[in-house]
N, C-alpha and C positions, 0 to 999 in steps of 0.2 A: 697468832694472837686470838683471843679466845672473849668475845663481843658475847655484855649483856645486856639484858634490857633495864635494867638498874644501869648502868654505867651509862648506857641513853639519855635515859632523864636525867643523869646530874651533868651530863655534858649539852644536853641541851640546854636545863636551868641555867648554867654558868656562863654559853655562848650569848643565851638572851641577855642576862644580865647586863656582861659586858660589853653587846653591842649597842645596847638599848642606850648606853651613857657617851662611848666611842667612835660609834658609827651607825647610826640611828638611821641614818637614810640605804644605809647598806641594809638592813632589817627590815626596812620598809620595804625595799626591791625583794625579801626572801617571803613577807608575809602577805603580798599583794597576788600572789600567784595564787587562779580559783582551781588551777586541773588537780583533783582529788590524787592521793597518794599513798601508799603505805611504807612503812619502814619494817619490817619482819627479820626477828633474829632467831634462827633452827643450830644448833648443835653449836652454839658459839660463833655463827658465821652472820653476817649480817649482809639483807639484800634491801631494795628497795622493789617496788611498782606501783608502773602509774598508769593502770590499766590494758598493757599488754605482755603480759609478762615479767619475770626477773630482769630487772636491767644486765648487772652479771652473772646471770647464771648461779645463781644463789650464796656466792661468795665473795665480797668485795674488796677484802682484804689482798686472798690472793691473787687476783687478778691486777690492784696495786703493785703487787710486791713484782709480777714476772712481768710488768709492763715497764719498772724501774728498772729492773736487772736487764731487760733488753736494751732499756736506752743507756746503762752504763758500760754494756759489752761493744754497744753502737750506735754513738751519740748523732742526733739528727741536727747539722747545722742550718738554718735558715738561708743559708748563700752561702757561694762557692770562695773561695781564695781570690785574694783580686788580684788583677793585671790591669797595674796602670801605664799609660808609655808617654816619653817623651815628644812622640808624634806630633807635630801639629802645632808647637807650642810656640809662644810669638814674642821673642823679648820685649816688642813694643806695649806690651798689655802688662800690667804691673800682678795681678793672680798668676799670669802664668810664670817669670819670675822666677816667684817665692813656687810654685808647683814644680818648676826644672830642682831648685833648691833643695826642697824634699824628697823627689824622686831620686837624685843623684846620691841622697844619704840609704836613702831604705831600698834603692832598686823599684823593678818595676812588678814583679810577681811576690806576694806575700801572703805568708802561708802561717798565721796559727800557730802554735803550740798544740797538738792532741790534749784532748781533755784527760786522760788518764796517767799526764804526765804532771799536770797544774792541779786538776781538782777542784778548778774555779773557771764557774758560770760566769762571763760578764755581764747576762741578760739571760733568762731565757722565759717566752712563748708559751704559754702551756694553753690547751684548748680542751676543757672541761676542768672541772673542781670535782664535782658528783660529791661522797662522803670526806673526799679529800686525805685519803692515808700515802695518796702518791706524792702529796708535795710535803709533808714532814719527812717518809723515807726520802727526796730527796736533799732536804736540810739537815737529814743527818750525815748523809754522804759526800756533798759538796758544796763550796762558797757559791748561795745563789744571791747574788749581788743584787740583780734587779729583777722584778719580776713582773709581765704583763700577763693577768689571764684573762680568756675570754671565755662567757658560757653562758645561758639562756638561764633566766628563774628558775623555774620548775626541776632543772638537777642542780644546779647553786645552791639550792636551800636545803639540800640534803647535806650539807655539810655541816650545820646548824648540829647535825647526833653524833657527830665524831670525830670533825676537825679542831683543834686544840686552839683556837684564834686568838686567844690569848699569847700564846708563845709566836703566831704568826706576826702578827701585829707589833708584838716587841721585837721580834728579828728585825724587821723591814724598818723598822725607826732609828734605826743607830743610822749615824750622819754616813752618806756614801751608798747607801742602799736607796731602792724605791720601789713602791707595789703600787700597780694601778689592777685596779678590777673594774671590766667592762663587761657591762650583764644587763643583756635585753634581747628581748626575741626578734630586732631586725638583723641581728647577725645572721639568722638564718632565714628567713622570710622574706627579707629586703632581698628585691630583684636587682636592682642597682648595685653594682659591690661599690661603687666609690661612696652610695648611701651606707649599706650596710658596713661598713668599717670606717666611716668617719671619724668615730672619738678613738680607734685605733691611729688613724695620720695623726689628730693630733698630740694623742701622746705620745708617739713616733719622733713627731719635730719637739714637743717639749722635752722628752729627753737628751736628745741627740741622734740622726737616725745614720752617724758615724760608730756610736756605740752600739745601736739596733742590729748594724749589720752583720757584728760579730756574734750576733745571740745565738741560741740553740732551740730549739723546737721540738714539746710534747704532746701529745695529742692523745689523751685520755678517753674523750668521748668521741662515739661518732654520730653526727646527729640526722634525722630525717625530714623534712629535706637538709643537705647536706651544708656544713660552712667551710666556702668555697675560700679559703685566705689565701693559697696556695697560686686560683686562680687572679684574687686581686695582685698579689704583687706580680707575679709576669704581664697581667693585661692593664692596669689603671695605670692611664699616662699622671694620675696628682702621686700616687704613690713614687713613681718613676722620678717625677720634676727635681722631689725632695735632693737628687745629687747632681743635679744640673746649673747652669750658668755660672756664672765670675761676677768678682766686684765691681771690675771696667766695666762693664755692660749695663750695671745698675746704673753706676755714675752718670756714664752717658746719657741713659734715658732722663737721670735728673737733669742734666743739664742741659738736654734739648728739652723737656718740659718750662725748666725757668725760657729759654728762648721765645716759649710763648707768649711770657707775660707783653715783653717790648713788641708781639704782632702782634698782641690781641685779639688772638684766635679765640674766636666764640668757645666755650664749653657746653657738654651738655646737661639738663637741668631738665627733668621731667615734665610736664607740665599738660600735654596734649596728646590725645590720639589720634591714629590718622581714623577717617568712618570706619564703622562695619562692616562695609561692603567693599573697601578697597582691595586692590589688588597687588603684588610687588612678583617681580621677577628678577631673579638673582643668578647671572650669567657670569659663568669658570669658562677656561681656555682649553679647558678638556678638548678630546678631538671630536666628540657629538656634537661642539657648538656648530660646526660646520655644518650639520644638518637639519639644525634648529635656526638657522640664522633666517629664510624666508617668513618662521612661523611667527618669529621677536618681532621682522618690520611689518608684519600684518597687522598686530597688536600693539603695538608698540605704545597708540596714544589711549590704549587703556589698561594700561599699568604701569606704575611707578619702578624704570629701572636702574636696579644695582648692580654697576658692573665691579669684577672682582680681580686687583692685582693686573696680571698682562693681558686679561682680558678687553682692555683697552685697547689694546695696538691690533685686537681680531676686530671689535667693532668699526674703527677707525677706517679700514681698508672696506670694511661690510656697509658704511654709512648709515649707520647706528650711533647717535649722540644717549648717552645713559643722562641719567637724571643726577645721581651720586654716583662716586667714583669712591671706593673704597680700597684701604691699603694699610698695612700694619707694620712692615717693614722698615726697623729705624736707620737705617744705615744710609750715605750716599747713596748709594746701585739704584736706590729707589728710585730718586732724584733723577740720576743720570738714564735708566731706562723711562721715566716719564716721557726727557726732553726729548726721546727718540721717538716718541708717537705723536710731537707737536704743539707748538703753544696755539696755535690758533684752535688746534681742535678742542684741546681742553678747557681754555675758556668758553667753551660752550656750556660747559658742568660743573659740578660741584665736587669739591672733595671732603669726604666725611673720614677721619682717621686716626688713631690711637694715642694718645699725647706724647707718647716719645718719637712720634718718628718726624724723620728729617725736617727741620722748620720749612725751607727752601720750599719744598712741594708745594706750603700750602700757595704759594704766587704765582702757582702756575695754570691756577681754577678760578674762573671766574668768581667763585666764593668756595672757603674751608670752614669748618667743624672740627670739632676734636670730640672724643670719649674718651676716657678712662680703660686703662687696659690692668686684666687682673694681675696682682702678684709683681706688682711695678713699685721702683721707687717712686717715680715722677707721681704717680697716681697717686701715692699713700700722700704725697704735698697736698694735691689738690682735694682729697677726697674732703675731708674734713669742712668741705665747703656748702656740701649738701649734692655732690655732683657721684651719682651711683657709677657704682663699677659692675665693666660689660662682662659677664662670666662668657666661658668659651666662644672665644672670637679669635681663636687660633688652636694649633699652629699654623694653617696656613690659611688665606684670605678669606675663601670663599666661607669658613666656617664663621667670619666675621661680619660677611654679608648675609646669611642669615640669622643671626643673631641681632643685628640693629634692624634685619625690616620687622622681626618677632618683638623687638622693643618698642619697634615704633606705633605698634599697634594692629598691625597687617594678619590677617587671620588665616589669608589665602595665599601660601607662597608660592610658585612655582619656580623650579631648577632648572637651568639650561648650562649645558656644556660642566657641568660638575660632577664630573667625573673619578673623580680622586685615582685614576687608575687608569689601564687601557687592555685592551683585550690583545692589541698587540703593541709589547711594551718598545716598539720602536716605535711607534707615534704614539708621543707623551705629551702634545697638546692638538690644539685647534690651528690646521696648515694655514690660517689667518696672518696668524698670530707672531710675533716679533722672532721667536722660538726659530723659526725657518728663515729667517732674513739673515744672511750672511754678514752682512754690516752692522748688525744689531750685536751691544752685549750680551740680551740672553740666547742667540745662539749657542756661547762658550758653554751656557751652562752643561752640567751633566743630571741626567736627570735618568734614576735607575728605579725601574720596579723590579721587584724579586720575591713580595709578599704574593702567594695566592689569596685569592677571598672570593666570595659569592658575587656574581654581579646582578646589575636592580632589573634586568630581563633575561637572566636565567645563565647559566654557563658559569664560565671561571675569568675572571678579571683578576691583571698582578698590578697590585700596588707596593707601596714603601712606609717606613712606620711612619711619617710625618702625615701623610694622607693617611693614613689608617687613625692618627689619631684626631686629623681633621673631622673623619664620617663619625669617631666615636663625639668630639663637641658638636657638631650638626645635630646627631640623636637627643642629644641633652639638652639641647636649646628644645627640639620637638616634644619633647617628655615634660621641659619644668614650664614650657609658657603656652602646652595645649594647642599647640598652632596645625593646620591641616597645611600639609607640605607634598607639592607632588613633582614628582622627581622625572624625568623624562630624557633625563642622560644614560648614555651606553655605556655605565660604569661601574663603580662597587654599589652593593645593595647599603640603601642607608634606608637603618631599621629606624621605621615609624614614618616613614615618606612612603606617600603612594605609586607605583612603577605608573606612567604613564607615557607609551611610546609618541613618537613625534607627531603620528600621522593621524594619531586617535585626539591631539590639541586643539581647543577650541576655548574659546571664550562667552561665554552668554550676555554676561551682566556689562554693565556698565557705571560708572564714579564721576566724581570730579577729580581729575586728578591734579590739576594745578592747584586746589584744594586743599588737597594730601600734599603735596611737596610744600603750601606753605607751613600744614602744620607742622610738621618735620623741623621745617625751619624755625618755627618757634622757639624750639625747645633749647634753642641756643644763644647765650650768652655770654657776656663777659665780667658777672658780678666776681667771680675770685681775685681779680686785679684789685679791689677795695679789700678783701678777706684775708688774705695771704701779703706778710710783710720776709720777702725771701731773706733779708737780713740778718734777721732776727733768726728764722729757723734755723740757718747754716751756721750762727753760732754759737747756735745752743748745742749741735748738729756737731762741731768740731770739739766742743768741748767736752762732748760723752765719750768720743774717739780718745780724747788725750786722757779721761779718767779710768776708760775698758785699757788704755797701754799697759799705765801704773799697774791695775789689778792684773793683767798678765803677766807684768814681770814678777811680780812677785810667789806664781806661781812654783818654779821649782824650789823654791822655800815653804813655800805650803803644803805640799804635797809629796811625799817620801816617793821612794822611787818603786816599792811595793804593786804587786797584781792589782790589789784593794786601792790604793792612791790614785791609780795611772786610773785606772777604769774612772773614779769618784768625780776627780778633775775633768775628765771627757763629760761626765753627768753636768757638773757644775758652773761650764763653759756658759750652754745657750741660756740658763736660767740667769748667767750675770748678765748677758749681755739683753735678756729682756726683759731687767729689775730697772732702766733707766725708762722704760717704760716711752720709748720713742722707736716709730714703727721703722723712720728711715732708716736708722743705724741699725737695724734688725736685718732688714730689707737688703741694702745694700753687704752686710757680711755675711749670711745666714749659709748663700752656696759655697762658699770657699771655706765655711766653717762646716760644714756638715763633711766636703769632700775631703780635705785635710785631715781633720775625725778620724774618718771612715781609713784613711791611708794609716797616718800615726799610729793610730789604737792598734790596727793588722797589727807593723810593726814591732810596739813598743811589744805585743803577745805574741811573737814570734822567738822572744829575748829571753833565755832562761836564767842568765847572771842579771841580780840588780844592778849592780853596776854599770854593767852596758846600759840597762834600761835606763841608769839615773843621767848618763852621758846623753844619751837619745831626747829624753826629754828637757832637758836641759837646750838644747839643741831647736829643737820644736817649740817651744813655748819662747825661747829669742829669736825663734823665726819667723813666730806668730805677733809678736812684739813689735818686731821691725815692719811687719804687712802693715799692722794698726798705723805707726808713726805715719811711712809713707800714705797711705788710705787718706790720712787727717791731711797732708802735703794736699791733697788735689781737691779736698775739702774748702782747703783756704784759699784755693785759686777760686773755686767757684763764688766764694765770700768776695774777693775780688772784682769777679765780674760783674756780681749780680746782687751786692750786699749795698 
């Protein structure tokens, strides 16, 4: 290809033109960029610089050209082949089901079609634009169906002298394609990757990240410092969530939330802080707590404590009464390991805890609280009331006891027994603790560390992903609410918490701290019992279920049984189902719509006769039909109960 500087200008005048009327805000993202640049074309070859040098080496073209031919010799898939198994599964859960249903039709390992047998992209990732001759070579070469790219201003706007966007813009518009461009420099700056790829999740979930997972993966530029996306999908527990939980789980949580309204469990509602000068300590059943336990009853009546999960059944035997008792856990067990630590002791405290879990609990505290727990259906009822939702206060407890004493206004935290880990992974908690009682249920538990990680005074501590991504929500709560956190447990290093060994603990200052626990207590009430009419929501609630059935079924008439079809329909899915513009019905199908996706799509692109595909699908979307009906079934019990 033979690049002039004539042919520059009229492809720049024409890209202005027509972004200037089409996508003005994309022009604004390419003209807002101050780092100075040149575009330079020697013997027909066209390069760019922006003060160090040729980007490629003085030819851009070819450089396109042998980066395409690599990726068509050896296509880069974003994730491996799935294996799903029927392990585990529970006829009594109505997701799992319709999940044994599907697996038993498609198996459990699903493997793709090779690209050089189809020739169609169902997604693909591209990481840099620059002048852009690599994404037309590959629109000449293969169906690219959908397409995300990511890249920073300053080599985005270089495509403005010889990207055709014109023709871009028209491909991606025909019905069943999609182009999102995300262009900004915290893709590479942002230290946070769940920051720096946010409007990547969500247009992850606004497509379908069933679809996503089949994509392919280019990577044009490389940038300095570097964009770590590779690292956010192995390490971001939000990016991970996206193919986790079931519908039963949702339901449940609504339906122990409605539970609250008949106890009249206070909510939270912001209103007060605790002073400046307060203090909170937030004690895990780590096995450190055992050696922190004289330094907690020293201090005790000058700081406000949160004890966290079975941390209860250590202080109990330590005689240690907490202040709040926190817990997240919606299930019975909860319930039932409670009553193993005592009514009388618990009436001595408070329980503060997430609106779906078990109602029961709260009668077993002298006084209960709720918050809002994120990414909940129960919550998304309540939210709307003015009552914020608690960001990382899981997966497991203790990340949730830091999190509300940082809400509650506490600047000075300190950690005891939060350990997320052990140095020796046979004691995996506090010998307190209910964990070593023989009579106790959590002894059954199993509890496996097999992760290494850095521990917070120096060596190697093994944890498991659940605590690993407890330390990573603890970090995040320390980062987004500025709080000074000092950590003085024998456990994983949690970055942004000061190491502070046991023996070096001391207190200077002093509060009021029955003060502090009344403000606390302020901030709860029971105005959503006047706000929230549940009858009303769960009919509205069943009626969206009965109208997403109709639009399903009528799916294998809409959709041919075509590469282009099966993929469009996968696109088409979550945008119907969040055109009703109601969060619960989102909320409660969203995991079993992404997981389902993610299985069928494998599948149906495994399938080289249409036929078979048209049977397969056919298949799946009256499977997904029959989920919806039954779904709407336990919809209208709830209408029942609580209408």
């Amino acid at each position: 290809m033979v690049v002039t500087e004539e042919g520059l200008k009229e492809r720049l005048y024409k890209n202005h033109e027509l972004l200037s009327k089409k996508a003005p805000g994309l022009l604004q993202v390419m003209s807002a960029v101050s780092l100075p640049f040149s575009v330079n074309v020697s013997d027909g070859k066209v390069d760019a610089d922006m003060g160090g040098g040729p980007i490629y080496g003085g030819d851009a073209y070819t450089i396109c050209l042998r980066q395409v031919e690599a990726f068509e010799e050896k296509p880069v898939r974003m994730f491996p082949d799935l294996i799903r198994t029927k392990e585990g599964l529970n006829e009594d859960i109505i997701a799992h089901r319709f999940t044994r249903d599907l697996l038993e039709r498609t198996g459990e390992k699903i493997e793709a079609l090779p690209l050089n047998r189809t020739r169609h992209i169902p997604l693909l990732l591209m990481v840099g634009l620059g002048f852009g001759f690599h994404l037309e070579m590959l629109l000449d070469r293969f169906e690219v169906q959908n397409l995300i790219l990511l890249d920073v201003p300053a080599f985005f706007r270089l495509s403005l002298y010889t990207l055709d966007w014109e023709r871009v813009i028209n491909y991606f518009s025909k019905p069943g394609r999609s182009l999102n461009l995300i262009v900004h420099d915290k893709l590479i700056l942002e230290q946070d990757l769940d920051g720096a790829f946010s409007d990547l999740l969500k247009v992850i979930q606004q497509i379908n990240p069933g679809l996503f997972y089949w994509g392919y993966y280019f990577e044009h530029l490389q940038y300095n410092p570097p964009m770590r996306i590779m690292d956010w999908f192995n390490r971001s527990p939000a990016f991970q969530e996206v193919f986790h939980g079931y519908f039963d789980d949702e339901l449940w949580s609504l339906r122990w939330t409605l539970e609250k309204f008949e106890k009249k469990i206070p909510l939270y509602y912001p209103k007060k802080k605790v002073s400046e000068d307060a203090v909170a300590f937030v004690l895990g059943a780590g096995p450190s707590l055992d050696y922190a336990i004289e330094k907690i009853k020293e201090y005790r009546d000058r700081a406000v404590i949160f004890s966290c999960g079975s941390t209860i059944s250590a202080l109990k035997k330590a005689g240690i009464v907490p202040d709040f008792h926190v817990e997240i856990e919606r299930t019975k067990y909860t319930y039932d390991t409670l009553v193993e630590v005592g009514r009388d002791f618990l009436k001595q405290t408070r329980l503060i805890a997430n609106n779906p879990l078990w109602t029961e609990c709260f009668k077993l505290f002298k006084k209960g609280y709720m918050f809002l727990k994120l990414n909940d259906t129960g919550a998304l009822l309540l939210e709307p009331t003015g009552s914020p939702i608690i960001w990382h206060t899981g997966p497991t407890v203790t990340a949730a006891g830091v999190a509300l004493a940082a809400e509650f206004g506490f600047k000075e935290i300190y950690l005891f027994g939060v350990d997320l880990g052990s140095k020796d992974p046979s004691r995996h908690h506090s010998s307190l603790s209910n964990y070593y009682d023989p009579e106790s249920m959590l002894s059954k538990a199993r509890v496996e560390f097999e992760i290494p990680m850095s521990g917070n005074f120096g060596g190697e501590v093994y944890t498991n992903s659940w605590f690993a991504i407890t330390k990573y929500a603890i970090e995040q709560t320390i980062k987004k609410k500025g709080v000074k956190v000092y950590n003085t447990s024998d456990g994983v290093k949690i970055e942004g918490a000061v190491p502070l060994p046991i023996e070096f603990f001391k207190l200077e200052g002093s509060f009021d701290k029955e003060k502090a626990i009344r403000d606390i207590e302020e901030n709860f009430d029971t105005r959503y019992l006047k706000m929230i009419k549940p009858g009303e929501v769960l009919r509205k609630l069943s009626m969206d279920f009965e109208t997403l059935a109709e639009k399903v079924k009528s799916y294998p008439k809409r959709f041919s049984p075509s590469l282009y079809d099966t993929i469009h329909s996968f696109l088409i899915l979550p945008s119907e189902v969040v055109s009703f513009k109601n969060p619960l019905l989102y909320n409660l199908l969203y995991h079993n719509m992404h997981q389902w996706s993610q299985t069928a799509l494998g599948y149906a692109l495994s399938l080289e006769e249409e036929e078979k595909r048209r049977e397969f699908m056919h298949f799946f979307w009256d499977m997904f039909y029959r989920f919806l009906k039954a779904a709407n079934r336990e919809i209208q019990r709830l209408l029942e109960d609580f209408g």
